[in-house]
C-alpha positions as CSV (number, residue, x, y, z in Angstrom):
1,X,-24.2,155.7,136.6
2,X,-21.7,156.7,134.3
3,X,-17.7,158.1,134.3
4,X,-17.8,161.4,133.8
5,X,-17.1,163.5,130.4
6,X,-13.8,166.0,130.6
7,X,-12.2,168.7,128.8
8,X,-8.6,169.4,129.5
9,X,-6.9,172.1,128.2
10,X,-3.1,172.6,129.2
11,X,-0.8,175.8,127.7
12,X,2.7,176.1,128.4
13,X,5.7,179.0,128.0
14,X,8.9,178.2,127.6
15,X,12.1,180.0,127.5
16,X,14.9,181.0,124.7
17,X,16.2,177.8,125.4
18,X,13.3,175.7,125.3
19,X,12.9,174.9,129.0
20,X,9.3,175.0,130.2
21,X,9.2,177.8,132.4
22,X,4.8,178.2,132.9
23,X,2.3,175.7,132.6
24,X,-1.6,176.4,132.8
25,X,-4.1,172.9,132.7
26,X,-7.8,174.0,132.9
27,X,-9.5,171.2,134.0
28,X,-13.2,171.0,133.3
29,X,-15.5,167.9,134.4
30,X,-19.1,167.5,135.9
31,X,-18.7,166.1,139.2
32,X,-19.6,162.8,141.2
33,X,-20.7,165.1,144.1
34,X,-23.7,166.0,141.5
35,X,-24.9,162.2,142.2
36,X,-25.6,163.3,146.2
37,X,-25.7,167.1,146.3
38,X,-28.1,169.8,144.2
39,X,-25.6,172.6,143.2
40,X,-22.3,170.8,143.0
41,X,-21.1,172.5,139.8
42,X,-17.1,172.2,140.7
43,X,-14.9,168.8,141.3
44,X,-14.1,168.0,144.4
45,X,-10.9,168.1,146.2
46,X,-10.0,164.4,146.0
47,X,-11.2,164.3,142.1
48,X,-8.8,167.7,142.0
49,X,-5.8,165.5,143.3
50,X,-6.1,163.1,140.7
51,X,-3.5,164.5,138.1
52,X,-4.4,168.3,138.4
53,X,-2.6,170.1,141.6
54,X,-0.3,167.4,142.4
55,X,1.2,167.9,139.0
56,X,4.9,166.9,140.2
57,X,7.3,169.1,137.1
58,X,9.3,170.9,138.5
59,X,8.2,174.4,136.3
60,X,8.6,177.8,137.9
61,X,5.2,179.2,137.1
62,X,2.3,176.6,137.6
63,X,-1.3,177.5,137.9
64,X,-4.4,174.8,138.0
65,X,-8.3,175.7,137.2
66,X,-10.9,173.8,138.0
67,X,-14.3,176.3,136.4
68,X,-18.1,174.9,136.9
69,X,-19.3,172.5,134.7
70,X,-23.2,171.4,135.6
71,X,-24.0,167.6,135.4
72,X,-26.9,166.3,133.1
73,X,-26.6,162.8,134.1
74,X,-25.5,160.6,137.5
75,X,-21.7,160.1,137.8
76,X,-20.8,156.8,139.2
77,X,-17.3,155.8,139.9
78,X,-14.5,154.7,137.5
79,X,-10.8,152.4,137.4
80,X,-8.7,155.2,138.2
81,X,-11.3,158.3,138.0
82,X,-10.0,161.6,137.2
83,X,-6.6,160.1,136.6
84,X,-7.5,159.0,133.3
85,X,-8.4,162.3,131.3
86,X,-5.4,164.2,133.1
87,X,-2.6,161.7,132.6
88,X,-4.0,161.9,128.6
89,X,-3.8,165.4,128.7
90,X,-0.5,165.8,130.5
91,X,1.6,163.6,129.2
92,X,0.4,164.5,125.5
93,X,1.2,168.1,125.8
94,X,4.5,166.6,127.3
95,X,4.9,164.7,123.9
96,X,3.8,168.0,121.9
97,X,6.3,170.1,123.7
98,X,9.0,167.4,122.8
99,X,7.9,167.7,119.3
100,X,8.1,171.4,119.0
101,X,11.3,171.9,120.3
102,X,12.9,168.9,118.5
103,X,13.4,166.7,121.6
104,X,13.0,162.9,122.5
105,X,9.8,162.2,124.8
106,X,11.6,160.8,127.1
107,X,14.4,163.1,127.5
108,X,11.1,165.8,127.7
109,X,9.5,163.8,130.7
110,X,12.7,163.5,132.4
111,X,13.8,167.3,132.0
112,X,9.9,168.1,133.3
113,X,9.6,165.9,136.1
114,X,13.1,167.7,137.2
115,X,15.3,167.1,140.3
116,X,14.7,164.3,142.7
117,X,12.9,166.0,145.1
118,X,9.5,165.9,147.5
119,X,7.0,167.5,146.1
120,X,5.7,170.9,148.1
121,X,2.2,171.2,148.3
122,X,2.0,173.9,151.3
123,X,0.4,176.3,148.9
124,X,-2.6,173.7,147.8
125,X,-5.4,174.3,149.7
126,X,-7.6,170.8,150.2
127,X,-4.5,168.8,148.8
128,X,-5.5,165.2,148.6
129,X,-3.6,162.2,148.5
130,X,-5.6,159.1,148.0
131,X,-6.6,158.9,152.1
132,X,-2.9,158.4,152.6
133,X,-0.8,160.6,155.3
134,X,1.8,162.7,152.9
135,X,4.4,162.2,155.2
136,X,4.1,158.6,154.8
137,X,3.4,158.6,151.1
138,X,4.7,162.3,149.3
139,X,5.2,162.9,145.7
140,X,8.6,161.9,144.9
141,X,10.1,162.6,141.8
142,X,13.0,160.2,142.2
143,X,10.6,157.5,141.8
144,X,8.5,159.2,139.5
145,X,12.3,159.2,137.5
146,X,13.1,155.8,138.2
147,X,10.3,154.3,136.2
148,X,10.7,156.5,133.7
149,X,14.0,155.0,133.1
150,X,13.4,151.8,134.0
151,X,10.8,151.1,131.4
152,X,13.2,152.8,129.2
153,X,15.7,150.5,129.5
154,X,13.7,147.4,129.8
155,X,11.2,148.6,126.6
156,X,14.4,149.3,124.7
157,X,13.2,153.1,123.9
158,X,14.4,154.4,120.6
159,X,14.1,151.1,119.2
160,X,14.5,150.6,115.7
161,X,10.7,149.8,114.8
162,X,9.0,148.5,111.3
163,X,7.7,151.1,109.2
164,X,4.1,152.2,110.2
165,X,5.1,151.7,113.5
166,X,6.0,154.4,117.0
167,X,6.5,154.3,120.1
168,X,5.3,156.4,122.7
169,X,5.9,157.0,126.3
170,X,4.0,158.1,129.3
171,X,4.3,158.4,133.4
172,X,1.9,158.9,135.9
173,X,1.3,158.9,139.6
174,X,-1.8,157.7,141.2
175,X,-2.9,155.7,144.1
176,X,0.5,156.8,145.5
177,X,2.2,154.6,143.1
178,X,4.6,155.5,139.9
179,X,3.8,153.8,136.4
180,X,5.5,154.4,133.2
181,X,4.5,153.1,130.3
182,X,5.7,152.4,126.9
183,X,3.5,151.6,123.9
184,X,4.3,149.8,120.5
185,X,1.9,150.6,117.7
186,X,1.7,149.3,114.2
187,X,-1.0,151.3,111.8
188,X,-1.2,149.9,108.0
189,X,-2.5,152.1,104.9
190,X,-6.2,151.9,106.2
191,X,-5.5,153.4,109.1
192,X,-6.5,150.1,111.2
193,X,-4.0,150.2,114.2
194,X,-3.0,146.9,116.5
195,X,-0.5,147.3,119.6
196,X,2.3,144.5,119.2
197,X,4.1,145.2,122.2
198,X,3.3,147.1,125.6
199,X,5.9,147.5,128.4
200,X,5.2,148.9,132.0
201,X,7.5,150.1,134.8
202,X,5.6,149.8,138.6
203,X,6.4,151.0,141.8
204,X,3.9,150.3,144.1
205,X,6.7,150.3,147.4
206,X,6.7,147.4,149.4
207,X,4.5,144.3,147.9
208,X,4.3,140.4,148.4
209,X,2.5,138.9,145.5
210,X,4.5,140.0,142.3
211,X,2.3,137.5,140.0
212,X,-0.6,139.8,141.2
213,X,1.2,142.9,140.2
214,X,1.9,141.3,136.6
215,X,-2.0,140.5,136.2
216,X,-3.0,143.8,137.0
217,X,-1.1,145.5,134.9
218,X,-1.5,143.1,132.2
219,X,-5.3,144.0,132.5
220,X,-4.8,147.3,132.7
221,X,-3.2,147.4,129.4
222,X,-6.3,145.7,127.9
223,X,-8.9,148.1,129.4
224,X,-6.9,151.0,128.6
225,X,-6.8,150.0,124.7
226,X,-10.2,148.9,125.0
227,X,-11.1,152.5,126.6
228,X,-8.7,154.5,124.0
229,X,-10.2,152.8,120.9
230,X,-14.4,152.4,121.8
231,X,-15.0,153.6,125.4
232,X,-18.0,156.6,124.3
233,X,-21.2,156.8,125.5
234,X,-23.6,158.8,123.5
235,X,-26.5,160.5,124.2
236,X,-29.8,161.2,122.2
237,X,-33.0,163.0,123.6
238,X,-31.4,162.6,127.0
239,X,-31.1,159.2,126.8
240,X,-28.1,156.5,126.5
241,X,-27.4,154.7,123.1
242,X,-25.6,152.0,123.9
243,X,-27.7,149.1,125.5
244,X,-25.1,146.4,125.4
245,X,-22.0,145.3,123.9
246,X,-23.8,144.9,120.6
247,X,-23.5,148.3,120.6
248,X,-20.5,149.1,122.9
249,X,-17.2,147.5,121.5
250,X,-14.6,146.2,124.1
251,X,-11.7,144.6,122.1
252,X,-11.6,141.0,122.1
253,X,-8.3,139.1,121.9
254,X,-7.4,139.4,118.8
255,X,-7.1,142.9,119.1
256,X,-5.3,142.7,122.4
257,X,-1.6,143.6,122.6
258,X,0.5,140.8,121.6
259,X,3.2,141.3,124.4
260,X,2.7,142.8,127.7
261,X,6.2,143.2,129.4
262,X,6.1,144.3,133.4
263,X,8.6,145.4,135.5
264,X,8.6,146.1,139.9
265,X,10.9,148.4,140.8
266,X,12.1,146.6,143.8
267,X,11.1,148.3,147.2
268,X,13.3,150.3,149.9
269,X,14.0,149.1,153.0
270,X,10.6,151.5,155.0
271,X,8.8,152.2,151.7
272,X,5.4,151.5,152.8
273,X,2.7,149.4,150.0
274,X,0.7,151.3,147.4
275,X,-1.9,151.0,144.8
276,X,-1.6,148.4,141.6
277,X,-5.4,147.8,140.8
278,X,-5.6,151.1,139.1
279,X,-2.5,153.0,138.1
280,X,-1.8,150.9,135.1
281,X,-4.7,152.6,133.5
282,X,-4.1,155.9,133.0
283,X,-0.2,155.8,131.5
284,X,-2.1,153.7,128.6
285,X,-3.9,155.8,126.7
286,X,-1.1,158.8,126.2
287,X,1.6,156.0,125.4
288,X,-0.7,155.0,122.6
289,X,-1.3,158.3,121.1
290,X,1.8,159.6,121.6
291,X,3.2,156.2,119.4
292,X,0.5,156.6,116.6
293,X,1.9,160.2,116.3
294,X,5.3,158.9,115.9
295,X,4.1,156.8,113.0
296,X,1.8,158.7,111.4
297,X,2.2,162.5,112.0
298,X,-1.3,162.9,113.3
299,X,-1.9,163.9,116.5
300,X,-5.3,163.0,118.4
301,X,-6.5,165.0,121.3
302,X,-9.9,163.8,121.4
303,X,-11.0,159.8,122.7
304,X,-12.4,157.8,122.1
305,X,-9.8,157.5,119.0
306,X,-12.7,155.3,116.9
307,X,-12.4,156.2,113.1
308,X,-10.4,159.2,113.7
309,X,-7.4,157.3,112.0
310,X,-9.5,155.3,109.2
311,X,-8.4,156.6,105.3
């Protein structure tokens, strides 16, 4: 059983002034509902509300699109799902757009995400929120902000950094938690890339073990490189290639980042727990790409990255 495969395509409009004013994300991935039903060509509604229509900017003409995509293998389930191909293509176009109209990324994110408000999702039909009530847990972009700036602040974005090296920046809200992210990246004249220092904002509302918090994140960091740099599967005559981890990388520890910084937002007074197993994933992968841009120019929309960077 594998994750599935996803194409994401996202186009924006913005105004005289550069303000994001439409935003369209196609979304196309074979479904897990393929595993247990003939016929299941579109995602699901809770695979739908993982990064696609709870898209929390506040733009004035949004519109999501989910067309069929048929299955040719079983879909099993994944560390954070859906979350992971939408935060990447979300919060890259969020970078592009920063680029193109001569902005910071985070000063982009911030202006996206808007005004602290509740999210309204009257007009979403099948909305889904992680099996949560949305009174109890709604999108808020006040916390969706605050880690934003947090990690800011604490990752020291804007940095002076070595030459060859970026930084990059990414947010995302899943498990009805808030994660920011930023990403440190060193590439030499080979194109080789290591990751000397990542930093993560969390708010995951009301928690007791904050050690556990750090280790997840911590981990999350690792998969999410290891995912970023080797995580394909490849298929030949209908069959898998990769047997093993002879021939399916995962990076060891002397490709893992050197410093992994975390950060809890502390919790209000009736803000109920949330998810920390899997949020930290997602944020990881745009924060990387987004940083080897910012070193090297060269933008990659496609992952695994693999040789993509290699000279």
């Amino acid at each position: 059983f594998l994750h599935t495969v996803s194409v994401e395509r996202i186009e924006a409009g913005l105004d005289k002034s550069g303000k994001v004013i439409a935003w369209r994300h196609r979304s196309v991935a074979p479904t897990i509902a393929s595993t247990f039903a003939a016929g299941a060509n579109h995602e699901a509604p809770f695979e739908l509300g993982m990064g696609l229509i709870d898209n929390p900017f506040e733009i004035a003409n949004l519109q999501c699109e989910n067309p069929e995509a048929a299955a040719f293998t079983r879909i099993g389930w994944f560390r954070s799902v859906s979350n992971i191909p939408r935060a990447f293509a979300v919060q890259s176009m969020a970078a592009e757009i920063a680029h193109a109209t001569n902005r910071d990324q985070k000063d982009m994110l911030l202006e996206l995400i808007g005004s602290p408000r509740i999210v309204n999702l009257s007009s979403v039909k099948d909305p889904w929120n992680y099996g949560e009530p949305y009174e109890s847990y709604p999108i808020d972009t006040a916390r969706l902000r605050k880690v934003v700036e947090l990690v800011a602040e604490k990752g020291e974005w804007g940095r002076t950094v070595p030459k060859g090296h970026g930084l990059g920046i990414a947010v995302h809200r899943s498990f009805v938690s808030y994660i920011a992210t930023i990403v440190e990246v060193a590439v030499d004249d080979k194109g080789k890339f290591t990751v000397p220092r990542v930093d993560t904002a969390i708010d995951c509302g009301t928690y007791v073990n904050p050690e556990r918090i750090h280790s997840q994140i911590e981990g999350a960091a690792i998969m999410g490189l290891s995912l970023a740099k080797y995580g394909e599967i490849s298929f030949k005559d209908g069959k898998v290639q990769q047997s093993n981890f002879d021939d399916f990388p995962v990076i060891r520890i002397d490709e893992s980042p050197a410093i992994t910084n975390v950060y809890i937002v502390p919790p209000g007074a009736d803000t109920p727990p949330s998810g920390v197993g899997e949020p930290g994933v997602p944020p990881f992968a745009p924060a990387l790409i987004n940083a080897i841009f910012a070193a090297t120019g060269k933008r990659i929309r496609a992952l695994p990255i693999g040789k993509q960077l290699e000279i």
